[in-house]
C-alpha positions as CSV (number, residue, x, y, z in Angstrom):
1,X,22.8,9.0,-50.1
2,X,24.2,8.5,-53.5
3,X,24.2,5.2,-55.3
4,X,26.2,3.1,-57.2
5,X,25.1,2.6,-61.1
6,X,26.2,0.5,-63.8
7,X,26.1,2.1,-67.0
8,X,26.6,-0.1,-70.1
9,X,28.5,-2.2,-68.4
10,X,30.3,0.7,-66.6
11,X,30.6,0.9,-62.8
12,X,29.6,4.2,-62.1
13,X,30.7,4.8,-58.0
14,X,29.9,8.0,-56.1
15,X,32.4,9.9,-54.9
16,X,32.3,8.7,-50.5
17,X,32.7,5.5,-51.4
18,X,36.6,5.4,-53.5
19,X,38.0,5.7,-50.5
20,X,37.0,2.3,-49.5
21,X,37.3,0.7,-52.6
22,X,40.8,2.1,-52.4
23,X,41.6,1.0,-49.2
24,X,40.4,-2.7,-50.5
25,X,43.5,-2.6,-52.4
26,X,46.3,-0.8,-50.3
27,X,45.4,-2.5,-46.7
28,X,47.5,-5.0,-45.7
29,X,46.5,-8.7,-45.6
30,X,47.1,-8.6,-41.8
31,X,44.3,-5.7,-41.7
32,X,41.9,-7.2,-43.9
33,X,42.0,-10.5,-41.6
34,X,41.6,-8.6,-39.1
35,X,38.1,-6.7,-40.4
36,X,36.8,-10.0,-41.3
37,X,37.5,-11.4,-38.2
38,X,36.0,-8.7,-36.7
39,X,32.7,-9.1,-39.1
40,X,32.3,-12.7,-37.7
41,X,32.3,-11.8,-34.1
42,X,30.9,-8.0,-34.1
43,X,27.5,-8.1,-32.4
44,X,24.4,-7.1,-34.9
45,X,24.2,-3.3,-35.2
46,X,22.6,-1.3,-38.0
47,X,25.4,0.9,-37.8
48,X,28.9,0.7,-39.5
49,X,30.1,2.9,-37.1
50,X,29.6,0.5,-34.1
51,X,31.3,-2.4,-36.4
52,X,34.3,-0.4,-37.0
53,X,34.8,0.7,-33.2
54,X,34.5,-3.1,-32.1
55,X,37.4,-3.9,-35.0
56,X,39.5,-1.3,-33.3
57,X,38.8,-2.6,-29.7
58,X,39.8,-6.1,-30.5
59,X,42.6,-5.8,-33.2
60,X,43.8,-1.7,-32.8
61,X,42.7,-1.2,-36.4
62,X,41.7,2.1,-37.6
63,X,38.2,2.9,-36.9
64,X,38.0,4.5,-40.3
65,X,39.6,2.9,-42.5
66,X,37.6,-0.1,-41.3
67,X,34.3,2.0,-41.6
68,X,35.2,3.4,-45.1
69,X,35.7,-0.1,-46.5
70,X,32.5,-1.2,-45.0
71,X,30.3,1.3,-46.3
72,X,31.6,1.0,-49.7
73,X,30.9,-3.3,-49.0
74,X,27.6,-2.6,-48.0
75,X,26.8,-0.3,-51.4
76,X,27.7,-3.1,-53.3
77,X,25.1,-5.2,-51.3
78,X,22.7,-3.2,-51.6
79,X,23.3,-2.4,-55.4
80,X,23.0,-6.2,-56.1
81,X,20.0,-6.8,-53.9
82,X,18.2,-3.9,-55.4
83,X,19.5,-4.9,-58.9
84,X,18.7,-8.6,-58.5
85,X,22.6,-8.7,-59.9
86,X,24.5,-11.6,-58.2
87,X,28.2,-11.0,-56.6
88,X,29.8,-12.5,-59.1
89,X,28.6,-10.3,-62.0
90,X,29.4,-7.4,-59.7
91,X,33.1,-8.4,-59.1
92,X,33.4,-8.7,-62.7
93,X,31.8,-5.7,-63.9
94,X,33.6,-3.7,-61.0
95,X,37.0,-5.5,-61.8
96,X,36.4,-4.4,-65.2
97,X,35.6,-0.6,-64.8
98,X,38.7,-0.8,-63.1
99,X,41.3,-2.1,-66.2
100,X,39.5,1.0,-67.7
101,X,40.5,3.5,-64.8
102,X,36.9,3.7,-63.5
103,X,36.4,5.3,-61.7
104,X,39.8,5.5,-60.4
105,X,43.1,4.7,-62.0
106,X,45.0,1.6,-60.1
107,X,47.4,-1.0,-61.1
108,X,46.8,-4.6,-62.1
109,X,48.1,-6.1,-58.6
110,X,45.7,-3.7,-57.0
111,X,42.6,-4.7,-59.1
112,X,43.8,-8.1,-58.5
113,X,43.1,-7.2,-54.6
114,X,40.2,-6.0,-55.2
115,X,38.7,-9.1,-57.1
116,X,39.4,-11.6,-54.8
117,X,38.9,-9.6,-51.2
118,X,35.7,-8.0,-52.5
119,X,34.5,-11.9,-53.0
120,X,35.8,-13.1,-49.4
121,X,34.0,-10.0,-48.4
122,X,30.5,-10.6,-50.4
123,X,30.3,-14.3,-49.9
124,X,31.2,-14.4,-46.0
125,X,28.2,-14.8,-44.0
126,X,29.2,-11.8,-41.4
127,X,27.4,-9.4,-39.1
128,X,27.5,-6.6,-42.0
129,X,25.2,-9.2,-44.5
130,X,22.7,-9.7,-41.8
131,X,22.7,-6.3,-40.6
132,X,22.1,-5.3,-44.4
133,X,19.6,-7.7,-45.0
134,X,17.9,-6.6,-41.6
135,X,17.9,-2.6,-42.8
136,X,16.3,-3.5,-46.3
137,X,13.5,-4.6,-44.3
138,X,12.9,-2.5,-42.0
139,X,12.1,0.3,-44.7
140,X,9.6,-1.7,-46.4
141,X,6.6,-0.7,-43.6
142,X,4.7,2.4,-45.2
143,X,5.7,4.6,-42.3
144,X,8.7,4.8,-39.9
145,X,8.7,7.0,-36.8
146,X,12.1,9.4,-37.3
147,X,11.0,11.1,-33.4
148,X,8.3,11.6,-30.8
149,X,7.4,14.3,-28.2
150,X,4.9,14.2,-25.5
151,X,4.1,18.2,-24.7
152,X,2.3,19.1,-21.1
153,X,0.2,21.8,-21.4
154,X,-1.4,23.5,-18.6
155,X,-4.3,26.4,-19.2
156,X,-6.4,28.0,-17.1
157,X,-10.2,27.9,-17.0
158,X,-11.6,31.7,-16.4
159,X,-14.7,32.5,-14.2
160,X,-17.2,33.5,-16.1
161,X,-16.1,37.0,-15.2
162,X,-12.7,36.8,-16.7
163,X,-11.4,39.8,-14.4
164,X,-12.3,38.3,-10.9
165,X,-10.0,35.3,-11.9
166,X,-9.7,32.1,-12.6
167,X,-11.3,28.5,-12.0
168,X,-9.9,25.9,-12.4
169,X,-6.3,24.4,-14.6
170,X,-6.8,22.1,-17.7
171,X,-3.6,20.1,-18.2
172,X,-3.3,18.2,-21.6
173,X,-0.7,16.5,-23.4
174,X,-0.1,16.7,-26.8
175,X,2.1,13.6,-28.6
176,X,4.1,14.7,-31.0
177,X,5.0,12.1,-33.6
178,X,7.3,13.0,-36.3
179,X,7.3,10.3,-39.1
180,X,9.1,9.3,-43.0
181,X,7.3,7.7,-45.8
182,X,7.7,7.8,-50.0
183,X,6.7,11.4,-49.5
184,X,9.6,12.4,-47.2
185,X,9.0,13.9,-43.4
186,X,5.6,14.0,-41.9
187,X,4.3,15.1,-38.8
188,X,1.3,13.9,-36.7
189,X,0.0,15.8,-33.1
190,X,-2.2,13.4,-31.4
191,X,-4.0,14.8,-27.9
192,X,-4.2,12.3,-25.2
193,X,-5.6,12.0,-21.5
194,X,-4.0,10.7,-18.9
195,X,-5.4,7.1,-19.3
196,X,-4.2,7.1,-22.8
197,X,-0.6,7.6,-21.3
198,X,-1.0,4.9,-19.2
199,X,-2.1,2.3,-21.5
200,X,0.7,3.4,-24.0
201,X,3.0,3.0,-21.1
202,X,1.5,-0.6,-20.8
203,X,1.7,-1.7,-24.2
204,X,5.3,-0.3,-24.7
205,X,6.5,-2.4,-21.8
206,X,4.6,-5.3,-22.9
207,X,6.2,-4.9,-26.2
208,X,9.5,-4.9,-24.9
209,X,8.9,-7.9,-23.0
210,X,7.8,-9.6,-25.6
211,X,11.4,-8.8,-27.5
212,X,13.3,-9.9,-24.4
213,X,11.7,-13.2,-24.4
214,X,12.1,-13.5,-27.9
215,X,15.8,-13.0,-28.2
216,X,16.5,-15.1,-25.0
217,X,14.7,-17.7,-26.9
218,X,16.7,-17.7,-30.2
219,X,20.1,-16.9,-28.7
220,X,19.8,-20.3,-26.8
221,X,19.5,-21.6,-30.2
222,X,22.5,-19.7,-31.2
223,X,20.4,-17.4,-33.6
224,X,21.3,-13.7,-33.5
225,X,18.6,-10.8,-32.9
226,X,18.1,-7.4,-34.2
227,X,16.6,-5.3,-32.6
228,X,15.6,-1.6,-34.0
């Protein structure tokens, strides 16, 4: 995915995201309530997507417009956390870019918008932030499974006379782990026996046990969870 850069004081923005930093200016007040609104109540997701389907469920907003405004929110987030550049200086510089048509040409009410519902936006503690804040670290473990397959396999054991038939079955299973790191996509085939199954089986459930009981526990204390 493409990032934003600033470049001598320059906001340089890729191309998917000027339609939400657009819409930031041409949306109606009534709408932008309504996303914000929307942020404060949307359960934690790591995906825009979901947030922009619950704004539409409880206000009749579109979907995406909602999700295109987002995404270009959450670039900015993630340009300042990477950056170590706070929201303010971002506004600014973005504000601007803009007085210089960059990257796109609008007028001064519209840059105006911009300023002050990108800061509403950036300082509001809303589902997006922690749902940001939660994806940035998630990456930071050296590997992170992408998919898994567990193969069956069944072959036959030969007498030692091959032609007079066979013996006997082996079945084996064959997991299938496919994985991503600095490097880009890996992939791992791991052969296990039937009791290695059933201890994975084991720990898995124990594993989502142990997140149950932990979100039950911070919920009651009106702390969100979550969960990947």
């Amino acid at each position: 995915m493409a990032r934003i850069m600033l470049d001598d004081g320059i906001f340089q923005v890729p191309e998917e995201y000027l339609t939400g930093l657009g819409k930031l200016a041409t949306l109606d007040d009534e709408v932008i309530e309504n996303i914000l609104q929307s942020l404060e109540t949307a359960p934690l997701t790591f995906d825009i997507q979901e947030i922009a389907l619950f704004a539409k469920n409880q206000h009749g907003i579109d979907a995406t417009e909602t999700s295109e405004v987002l995404s270009f929110i959450a670039s900015l987030y993630s340009f300042g956390r990477n950056e170590y550049i706070s929201f303010d200086v971002i506004v600014d510089a973005l504000g601007k870019s803009l007085e210089n048509e960059t990257p796109i040409k609008l007028s001064t009410v519209e840059i105006s918008k911009i300023r002050s519902r990108l800061m509403i936006f950036l300082n509001t503690s809303s589902s997006l932030k922690i749902t940001y804040e939660a994806s940035t670290l998630f990456p930071e473990h050296e590997n992170i499974l992408s998919d898994s397959r567990l193969l069956t396999d069944i072959r036959p054991i030969f007498k030692e006379e091959i032609s007079t038939g066979v013996s006997g079955l082996l079945i084996s299973h064959v997991l299938r782990l496919k994985y991503e790191n600095i490097s880009g996509s890996q992939e791992i085939f791991l052969s296990l026996r039937s009791s290695d199954i059933e201890q994975l089986i084991e720990e898995l459930q124990e594993s989502l046990t142990k997140e149950l009981t932990l979100k039950q526990t911070f919920e009651k204390n009106n702390i969100p969870c979550l969960m990947r």
